[in-house]
N, C-alpha and C positions, 0 to 999 in steps of 0.2 A: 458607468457605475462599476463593474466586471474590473475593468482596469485599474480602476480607484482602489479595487479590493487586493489583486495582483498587486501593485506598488506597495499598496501597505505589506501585505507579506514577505516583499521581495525585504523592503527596509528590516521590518523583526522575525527573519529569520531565525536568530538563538533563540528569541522566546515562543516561538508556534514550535522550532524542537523542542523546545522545553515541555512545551504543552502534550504532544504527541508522546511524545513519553511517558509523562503522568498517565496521558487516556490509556495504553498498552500496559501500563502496571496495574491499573484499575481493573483491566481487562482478566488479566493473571488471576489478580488476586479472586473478584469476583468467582471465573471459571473455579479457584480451589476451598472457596467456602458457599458458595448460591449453587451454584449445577448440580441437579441432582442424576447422577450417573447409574442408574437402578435401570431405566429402559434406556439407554445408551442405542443405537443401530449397530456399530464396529466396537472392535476389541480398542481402537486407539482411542474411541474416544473416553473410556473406562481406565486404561492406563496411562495417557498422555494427558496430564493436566495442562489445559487452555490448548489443545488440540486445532480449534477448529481459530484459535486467535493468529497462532502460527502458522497454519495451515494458510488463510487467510493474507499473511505477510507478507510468506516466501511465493505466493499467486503473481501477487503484487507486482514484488520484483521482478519475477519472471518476464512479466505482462511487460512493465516498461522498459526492461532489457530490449525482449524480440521487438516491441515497437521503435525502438532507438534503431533496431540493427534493421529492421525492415525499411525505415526511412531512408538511412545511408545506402541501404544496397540498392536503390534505385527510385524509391518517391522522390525522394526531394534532387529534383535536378535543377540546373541552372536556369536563370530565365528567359537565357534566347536559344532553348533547347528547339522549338519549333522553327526559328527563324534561318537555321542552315538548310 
């Protein structure tokens, strides 16, 4: 079933960007008319409207950067790494 879901999204690709987009302007928009910024915790999130949606984003990236680069620099080895 898992795979069935992958396949489809591999196929509509432009449209699941499409979609992710809308959700991240929704996001925006919401954050600069719904949040009410009065008991905030930080100054960014009072001055940085959708703060915590970006914040959020650039995690993201981060997160599958380092796991990309942590893979190459030595998880993922060949498969007859044990057999020498």
């Amino acid at each position: 079933m898992i795979v069935d879901l992958i396949d489809f999204l591999k196929k509509h690709q432009q449209t699941v960007r499409v979609y992710c987009i809308i959700a991240i302007a929704i996001m925006l928009v919401w954050s600069f008319v719904g949040v009410d910024t009065h008991h905030a915790h930080t100054w960014m999130e009072v001055y940085i409207p959708g703060f915590w949606s970006i914040f959020t984003l650039i995690s993201c990236v981060v997160l599958i950067f380092f796991s990309l680069w942590l893979g190459k620099s030595g998880i993922e080895t060949r498969e007859d790494y044990y057999d020498n």
